[in-house]
C-alpha positions as CSV (number, residue, x, y, z in Angstrom):
1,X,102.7,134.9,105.6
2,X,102.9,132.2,102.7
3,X,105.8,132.7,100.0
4,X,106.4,130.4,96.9
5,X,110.1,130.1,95.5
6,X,110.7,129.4,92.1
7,X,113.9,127.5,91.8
8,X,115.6,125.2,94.6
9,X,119.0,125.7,93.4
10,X,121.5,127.4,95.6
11,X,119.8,131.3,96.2
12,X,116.0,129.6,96.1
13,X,116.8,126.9,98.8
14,X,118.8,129.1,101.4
15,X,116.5,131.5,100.9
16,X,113.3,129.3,101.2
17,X,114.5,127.1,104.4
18,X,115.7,130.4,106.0
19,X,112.2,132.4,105.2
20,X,110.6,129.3,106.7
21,X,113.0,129.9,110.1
22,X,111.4,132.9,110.2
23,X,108.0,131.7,110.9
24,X,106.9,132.1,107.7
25,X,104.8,129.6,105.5
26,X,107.2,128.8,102.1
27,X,106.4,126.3,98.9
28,X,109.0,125.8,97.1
29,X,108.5,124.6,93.6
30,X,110.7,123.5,90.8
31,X,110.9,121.9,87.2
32,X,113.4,119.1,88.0
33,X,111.3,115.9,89.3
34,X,114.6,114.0,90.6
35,X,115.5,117.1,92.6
36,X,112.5,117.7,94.2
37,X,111.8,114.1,95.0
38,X,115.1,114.4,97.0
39,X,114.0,117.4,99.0
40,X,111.0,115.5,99.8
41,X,112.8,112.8,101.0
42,X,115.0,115.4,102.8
43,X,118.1,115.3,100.8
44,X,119.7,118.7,100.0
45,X,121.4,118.8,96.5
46,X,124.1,121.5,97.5
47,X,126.2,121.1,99.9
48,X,126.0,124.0,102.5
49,X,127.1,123.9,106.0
50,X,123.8,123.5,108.2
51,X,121.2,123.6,105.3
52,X,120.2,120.1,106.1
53,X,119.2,120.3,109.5
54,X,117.6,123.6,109.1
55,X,115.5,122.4,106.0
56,X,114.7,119.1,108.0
57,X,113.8,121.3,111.1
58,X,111.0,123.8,109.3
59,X,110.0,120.5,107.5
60,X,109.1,119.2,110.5
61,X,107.5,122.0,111.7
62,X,105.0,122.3,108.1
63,X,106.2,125.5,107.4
64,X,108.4,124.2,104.8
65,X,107.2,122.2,101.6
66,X,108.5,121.0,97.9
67,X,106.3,121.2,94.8
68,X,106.7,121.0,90.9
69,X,103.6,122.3,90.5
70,X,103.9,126.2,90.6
71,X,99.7,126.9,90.3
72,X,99.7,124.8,93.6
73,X,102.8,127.0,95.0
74,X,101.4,130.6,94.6
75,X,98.1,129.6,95.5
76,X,97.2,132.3,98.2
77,X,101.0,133.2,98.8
78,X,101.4,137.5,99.4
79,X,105.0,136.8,97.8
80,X,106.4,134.8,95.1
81,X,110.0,134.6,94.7
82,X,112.1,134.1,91.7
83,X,115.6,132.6,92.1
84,X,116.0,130.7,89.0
85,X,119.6,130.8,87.6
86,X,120.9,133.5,85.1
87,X,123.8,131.9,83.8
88,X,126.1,134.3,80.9
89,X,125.1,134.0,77.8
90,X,126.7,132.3,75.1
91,X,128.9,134.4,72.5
92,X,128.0,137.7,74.2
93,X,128.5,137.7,77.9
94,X,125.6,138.7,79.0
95,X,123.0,136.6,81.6
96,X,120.6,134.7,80.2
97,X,117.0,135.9,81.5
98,X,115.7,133.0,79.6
99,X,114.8,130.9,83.0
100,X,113.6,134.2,84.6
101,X,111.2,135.7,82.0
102,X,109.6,132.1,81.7
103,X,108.6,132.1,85.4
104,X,107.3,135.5,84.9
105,X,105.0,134.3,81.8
106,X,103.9,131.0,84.5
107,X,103.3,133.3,87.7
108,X,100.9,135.5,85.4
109,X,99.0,132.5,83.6
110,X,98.4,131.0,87.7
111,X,98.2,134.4,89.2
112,X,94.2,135.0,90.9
113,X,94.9,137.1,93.4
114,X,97.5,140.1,94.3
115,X,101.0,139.4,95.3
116,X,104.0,141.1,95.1
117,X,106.8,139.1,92.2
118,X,110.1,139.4,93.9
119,X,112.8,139.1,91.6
120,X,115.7,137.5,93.9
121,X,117.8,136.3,91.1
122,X,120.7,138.4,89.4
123,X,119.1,140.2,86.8
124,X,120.7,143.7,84.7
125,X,119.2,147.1,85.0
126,X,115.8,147.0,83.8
127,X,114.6,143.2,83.6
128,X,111.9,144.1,86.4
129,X,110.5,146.4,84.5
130,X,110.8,143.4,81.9
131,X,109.0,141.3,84.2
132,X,106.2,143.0,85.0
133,X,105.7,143.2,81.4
134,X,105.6,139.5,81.1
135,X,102.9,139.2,83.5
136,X,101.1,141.5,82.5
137,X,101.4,140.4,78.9
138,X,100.3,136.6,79.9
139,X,97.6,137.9,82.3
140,X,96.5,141.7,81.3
141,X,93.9,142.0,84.4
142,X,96.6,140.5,87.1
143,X,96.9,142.1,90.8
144,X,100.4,142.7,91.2
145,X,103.4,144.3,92.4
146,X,106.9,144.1,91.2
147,X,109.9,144.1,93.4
148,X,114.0,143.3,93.2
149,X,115.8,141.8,96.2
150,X,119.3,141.1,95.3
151,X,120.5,138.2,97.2
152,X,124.2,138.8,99.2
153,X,124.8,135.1,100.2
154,X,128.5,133.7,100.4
155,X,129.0,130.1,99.5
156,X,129.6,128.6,102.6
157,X,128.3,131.2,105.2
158,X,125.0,131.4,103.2
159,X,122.9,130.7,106.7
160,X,124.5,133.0,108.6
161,X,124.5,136.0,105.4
162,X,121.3,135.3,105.4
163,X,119.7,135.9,108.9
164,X,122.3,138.2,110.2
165,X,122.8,140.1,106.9
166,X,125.2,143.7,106.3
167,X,122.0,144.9,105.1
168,X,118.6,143.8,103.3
169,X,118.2,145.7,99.7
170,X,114.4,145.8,98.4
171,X,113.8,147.9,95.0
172,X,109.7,148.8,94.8
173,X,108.0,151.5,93.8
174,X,104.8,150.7,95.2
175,X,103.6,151.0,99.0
176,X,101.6,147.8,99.6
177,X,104.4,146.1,98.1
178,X,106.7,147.4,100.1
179,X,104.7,147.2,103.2
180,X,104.9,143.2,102.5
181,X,108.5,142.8,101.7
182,X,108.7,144.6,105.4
183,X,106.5,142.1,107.3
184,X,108.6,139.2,105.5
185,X,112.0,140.6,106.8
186,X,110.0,142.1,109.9
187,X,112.8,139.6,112.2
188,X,115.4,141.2,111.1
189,X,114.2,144.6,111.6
190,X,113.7,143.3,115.2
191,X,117.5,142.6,115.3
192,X,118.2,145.9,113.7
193,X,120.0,144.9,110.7
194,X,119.3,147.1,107.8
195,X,116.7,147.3,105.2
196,X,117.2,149.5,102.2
197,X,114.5,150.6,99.8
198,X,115.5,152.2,96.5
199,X,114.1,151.9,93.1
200,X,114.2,148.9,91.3
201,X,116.7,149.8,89.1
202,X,119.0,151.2,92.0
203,X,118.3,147.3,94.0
204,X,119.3,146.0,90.3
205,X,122.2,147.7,90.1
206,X,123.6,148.0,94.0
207,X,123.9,143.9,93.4
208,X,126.5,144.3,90.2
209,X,128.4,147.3,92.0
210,X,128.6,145.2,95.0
211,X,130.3,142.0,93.4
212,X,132.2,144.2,90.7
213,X,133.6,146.1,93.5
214,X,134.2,142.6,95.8
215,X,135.7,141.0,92.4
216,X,138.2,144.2,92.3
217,X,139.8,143.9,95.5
218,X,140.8,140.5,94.9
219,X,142.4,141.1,91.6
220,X,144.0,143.7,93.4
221,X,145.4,142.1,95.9
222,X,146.7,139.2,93.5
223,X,148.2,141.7,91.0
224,X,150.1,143.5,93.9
225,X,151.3,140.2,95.2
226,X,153.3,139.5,91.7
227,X,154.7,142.6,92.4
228,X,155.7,141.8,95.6
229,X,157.7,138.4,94.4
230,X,159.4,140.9,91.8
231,X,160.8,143.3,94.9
232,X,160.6,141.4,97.5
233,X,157.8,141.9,99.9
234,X,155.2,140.0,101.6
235,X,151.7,140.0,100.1
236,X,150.7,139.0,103.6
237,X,152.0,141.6,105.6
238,X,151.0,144.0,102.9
239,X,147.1,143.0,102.6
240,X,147.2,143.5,106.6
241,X,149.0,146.6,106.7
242,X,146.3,147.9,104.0
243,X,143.4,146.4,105.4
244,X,144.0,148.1,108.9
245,X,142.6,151.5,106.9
246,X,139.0,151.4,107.8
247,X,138.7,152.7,104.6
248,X,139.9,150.1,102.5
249,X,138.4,147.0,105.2
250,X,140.4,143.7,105.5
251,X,138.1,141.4,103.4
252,X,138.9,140.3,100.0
253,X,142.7,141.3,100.0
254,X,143.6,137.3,100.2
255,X,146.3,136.9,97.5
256,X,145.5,133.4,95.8
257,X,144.9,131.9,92.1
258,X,141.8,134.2,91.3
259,X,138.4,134.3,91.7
260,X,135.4,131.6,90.6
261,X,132.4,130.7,91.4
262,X,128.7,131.1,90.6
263,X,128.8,135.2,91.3
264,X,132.1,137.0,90.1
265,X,132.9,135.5,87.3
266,X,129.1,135.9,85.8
267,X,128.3,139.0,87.5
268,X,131.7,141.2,86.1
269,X,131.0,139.8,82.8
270,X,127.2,140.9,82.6
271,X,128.1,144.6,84.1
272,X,130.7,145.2,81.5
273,X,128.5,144.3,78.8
274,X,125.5,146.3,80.6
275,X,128.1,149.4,80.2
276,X,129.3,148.5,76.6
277,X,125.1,148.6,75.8
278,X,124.7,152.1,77.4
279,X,127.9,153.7,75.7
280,X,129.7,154.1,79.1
281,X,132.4,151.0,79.2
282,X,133.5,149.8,82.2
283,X,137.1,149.9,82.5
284,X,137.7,149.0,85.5
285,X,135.6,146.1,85.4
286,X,136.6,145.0,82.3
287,X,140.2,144.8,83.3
288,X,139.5,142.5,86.3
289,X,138.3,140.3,84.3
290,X,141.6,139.9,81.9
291,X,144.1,140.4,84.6
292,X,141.7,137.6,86.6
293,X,142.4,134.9,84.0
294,X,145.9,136.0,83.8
295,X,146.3,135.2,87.6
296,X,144.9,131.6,87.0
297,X,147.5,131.1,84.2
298,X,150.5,132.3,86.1
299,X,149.7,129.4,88.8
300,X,150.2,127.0,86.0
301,X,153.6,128.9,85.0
302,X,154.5,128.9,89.0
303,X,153.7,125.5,89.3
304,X,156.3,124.2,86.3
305,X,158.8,126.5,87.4
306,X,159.0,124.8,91.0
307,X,159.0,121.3,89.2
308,X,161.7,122.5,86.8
309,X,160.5,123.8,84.0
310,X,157.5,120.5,83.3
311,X,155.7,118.3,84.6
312,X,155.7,115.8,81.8
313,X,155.9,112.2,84.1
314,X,155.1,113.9,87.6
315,X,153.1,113.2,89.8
316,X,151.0,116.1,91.1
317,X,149.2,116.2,94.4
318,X,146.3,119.0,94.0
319,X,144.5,119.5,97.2
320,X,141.2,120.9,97.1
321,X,139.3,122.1,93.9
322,X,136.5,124.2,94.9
323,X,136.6,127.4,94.0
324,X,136.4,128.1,97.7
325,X,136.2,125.8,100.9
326,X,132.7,124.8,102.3
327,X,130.9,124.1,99.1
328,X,130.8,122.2,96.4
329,X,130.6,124.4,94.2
330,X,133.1,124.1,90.7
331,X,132.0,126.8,88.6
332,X,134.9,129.1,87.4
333,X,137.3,127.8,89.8
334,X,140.7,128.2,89.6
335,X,141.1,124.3,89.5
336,X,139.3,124.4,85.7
337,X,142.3,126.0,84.4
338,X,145.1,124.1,86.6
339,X,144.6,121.0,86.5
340,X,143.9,120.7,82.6
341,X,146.7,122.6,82.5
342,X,148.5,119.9,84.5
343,X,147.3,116.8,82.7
344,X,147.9,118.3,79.4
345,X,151.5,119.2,80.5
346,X,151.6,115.2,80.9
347,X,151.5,115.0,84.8
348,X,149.9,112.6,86.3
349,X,147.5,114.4,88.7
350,X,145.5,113.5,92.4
351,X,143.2,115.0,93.3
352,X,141.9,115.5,96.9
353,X,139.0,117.7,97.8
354,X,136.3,117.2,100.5
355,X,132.9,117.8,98.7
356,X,134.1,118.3,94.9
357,X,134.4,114.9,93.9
358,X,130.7,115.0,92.5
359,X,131.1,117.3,90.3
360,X,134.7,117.4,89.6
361,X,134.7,114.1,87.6
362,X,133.2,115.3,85.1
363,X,134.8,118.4,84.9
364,X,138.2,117.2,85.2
365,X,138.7,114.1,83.3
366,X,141.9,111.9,83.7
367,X,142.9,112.5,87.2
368,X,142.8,110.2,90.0
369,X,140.7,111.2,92.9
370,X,142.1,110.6,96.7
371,X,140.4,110.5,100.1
372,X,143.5,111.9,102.2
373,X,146.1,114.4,100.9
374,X,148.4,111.8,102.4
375,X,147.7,109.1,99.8
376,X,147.8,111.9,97.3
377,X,151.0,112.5,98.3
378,X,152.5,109.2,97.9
379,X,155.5,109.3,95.8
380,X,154.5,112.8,94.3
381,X,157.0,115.0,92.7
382,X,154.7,118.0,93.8
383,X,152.2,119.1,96.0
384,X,149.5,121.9,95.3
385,X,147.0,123.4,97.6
386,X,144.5,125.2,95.4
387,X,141.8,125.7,98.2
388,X,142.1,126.3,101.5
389,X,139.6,123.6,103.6
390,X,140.2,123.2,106.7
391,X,141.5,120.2,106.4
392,X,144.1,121.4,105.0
393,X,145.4,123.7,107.0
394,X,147.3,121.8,109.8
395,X,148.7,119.1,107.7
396,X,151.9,117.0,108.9
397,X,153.7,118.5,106.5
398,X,156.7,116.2,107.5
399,X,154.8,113.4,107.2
400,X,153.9,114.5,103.4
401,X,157.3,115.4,102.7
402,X,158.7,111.8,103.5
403,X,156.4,110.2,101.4
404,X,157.0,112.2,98.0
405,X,159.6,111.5,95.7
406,X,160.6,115.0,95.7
407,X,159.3,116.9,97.9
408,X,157.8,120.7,96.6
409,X,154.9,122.3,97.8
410,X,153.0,125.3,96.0
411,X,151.0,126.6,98.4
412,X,149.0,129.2,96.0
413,X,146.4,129.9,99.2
414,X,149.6,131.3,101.4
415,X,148.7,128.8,104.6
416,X,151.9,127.6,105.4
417,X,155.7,129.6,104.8
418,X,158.6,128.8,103.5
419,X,160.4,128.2,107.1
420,X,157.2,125.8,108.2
421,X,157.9,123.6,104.7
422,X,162.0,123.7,105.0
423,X,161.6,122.4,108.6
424,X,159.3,120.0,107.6
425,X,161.5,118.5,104.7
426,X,160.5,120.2,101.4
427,X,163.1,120.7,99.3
428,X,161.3,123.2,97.4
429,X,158.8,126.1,98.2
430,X,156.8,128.3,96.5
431,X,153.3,130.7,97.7
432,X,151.9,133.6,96.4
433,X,153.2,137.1,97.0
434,X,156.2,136.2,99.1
């Protein structure tokens, strides 16, 4: 079966290479010359564990191409995907559909034959409908179905999310297209995973519930951990004792500096404006977001408290900046309100992070960027580990401590204790719940 993508950024390139895995013929097409001319030359522009070597593979293999031209890409394809980005919208929270409804407008004007339009991007309740009114406006005779396919992909375990999935949501109203969204996921069928169909405003919304809900547990988690350091209890040994109940599920109930990324953030914002539009506000929702950007701040506050009340003249060690490990992705991540926070405070900050140095300079001007948390550490008043990588997650922590000036260590992602850092030579220790 051929499938064009529309959009090679993070949900249109995992999901392109891994529909091409699946034996399945897949264009994918873009705007951006420069990035497409480094997929062609085999360069992935994310960094996602085992993209590049899977893209490379189905290259190989011609079941995988790169185009800018989108005519050329849903020529003869039974499906054309859109993923293009739905950022929020300036001044009023909600996502832009801007980049969507102009693919729409382009697949009708190329449309010649039928195909089912899947809308894979994150889109409120009702931009389907919206969609299909797009093509239909731009080409009244078209042959075509519309369907939504929320994407569920984590950051870092996209691959594995992708083709071994919780379940498979497809919103259609119409059996032929449904018929083809089942041949396209037909190998995971095979496997028995799960593939839901629903309306398309059911598919729309199961996608916000599901992040909103995700986004939740987290705050959760982060506002029972203050509560914790007021009475003295472990966060840890509370998010296990919780997440034993196979009703609540131990996933998500990490206490840390908040949530970021490409999803939460964007996604909480758009559903509590999608309920302020429809009369029926969403509390909850709305309130995850607030207490969410009050967790980021209190880091800030638990970071100067450690280093005496300022870090005016410090040195700060920060050690990773990702919103999350195994991606490079800086979008709403803690880091954008900690470190700023930092350098305005008049610290001199380090900054060591294995894949956000390319786009952390430019969103964090005036820190120095290191290769090793040891060199970061090198006659640092403070040490901060923001995100968990792996790397840093067996550090010689008494090697660290003798090189700092003073040795303090806030461990806001809760990998080490307070007896491993005392052993090790810090004088000072702080983590997050405990």
């Amino acid at each position: 079966m051929k499938i064009a993508m529309i959009g090679t950024g993070y949900v249109g390139l995992v999901s392109g290479v891994c529909f091409s895995d699946f034996g399945h013929e897949v264009v994918c097409v873009d705007k951006d010359p420069r990035k497409i001319d480094r997929l062609k030359n085999g360069e992935v522009p994310i960094y996602e564990p085992g993209l590049d070597d899977l893209m490379a593979k189905n290259v190989n293999a011609g079941r995988l191409s790169f185009t800018l031209d989108l005519a050329e890409a849903i020529e003869g394809a039974e499906a054309v995907f859109i993923a293009v980005g739905t950022p929020t919208r300036r001044g009023d929270g909600h996502a832009d559909l801007t980049y969507v409804m102009a693919a729409a407008e382009e697949i009708g004007r190329a449309l010649k034959h039928y195909a089912v339009v899947v809308t894979k991007s994150t889109v409120p309740v009702g931009t389907n409908a919206k969609v299909a009114e797009t093509i239909r406006a731009a080409a009244p005779e078209a042959d075509f179905d519309v369907a939504s396919n929320p994407e569920f992909l984590r950051e870092g375990a996209a691959i594995d999310d992708f083709m071994r999935p919780d379940r498979v949501v497809v919103g259609t109203e119409s059996e032929r297209a449904q018929k083809i969204m089942g041949e396209i996921y037909r190998p995971l069928f095979l496997r028995d995973f799960p593939i839901m169909y629903t309306d398309l405003e059911t598919a729309e919304m199961i996608k916000y519930a599901a992040n909103a809900f995700l986004a939740t547990k987290i705050t959760f988690i982060n506002e029972i951990a203050l509560l914790c350091e007021r009475v003295g209890a472990d966060v840890k040994q509370v998010s296990k004792g919780i997440g034993l109940d196979g009703r609540i599920g131990n996933k998500f109930l990490h206490a840390g500096p908040g949530y970021g990324g490409s999803c939460f953030p964007k996604d909480t914002q758009a559903l509590a404006r999608i309920g302020q539009d429809h009369a029926v506000p969403m509390q909850i929702v709305e309130t995850v977001i607030k207490v969410n950007d009050e967790v980021k701040r209190r880091m800030v506050s638990k970071i100067l408290d450690l280093c005496d009340g300022s870090v005016n003249g410090k040195t700060v060690a920060v050690l990773g900046v990702t919103f999350k490990p195994n991606t490079d992705d800086m979008r709403d991540a803690p880091a954008l309100t900690i470190v700023p926070a930092l350098v305005g405070g008049g610290a001199k900050v380090r900054v060591v992070d294995p894949q956000g140095r390319k786009e952390g300079e430019a969103l964090l001007p005036g820190v120095q960027w290191c290769e090793d948390p040891y060199e970061a550490a090198e006659a640092a008043d403070c040490v901060v580990i923001l995100t968990e990588w792996n790397e840093f997650r067996a550090l010689d922590l008494g090697r660290m401590a003798g090189r700092m000036t003073t040795a303090r260590m806030a461990d806001l992602r809760n990998v080490y204790s307070e007896a491993d850092a005392t052993e090790a030579g810090f004088a000072a220790y702080c983590a997050v719940g405990r």
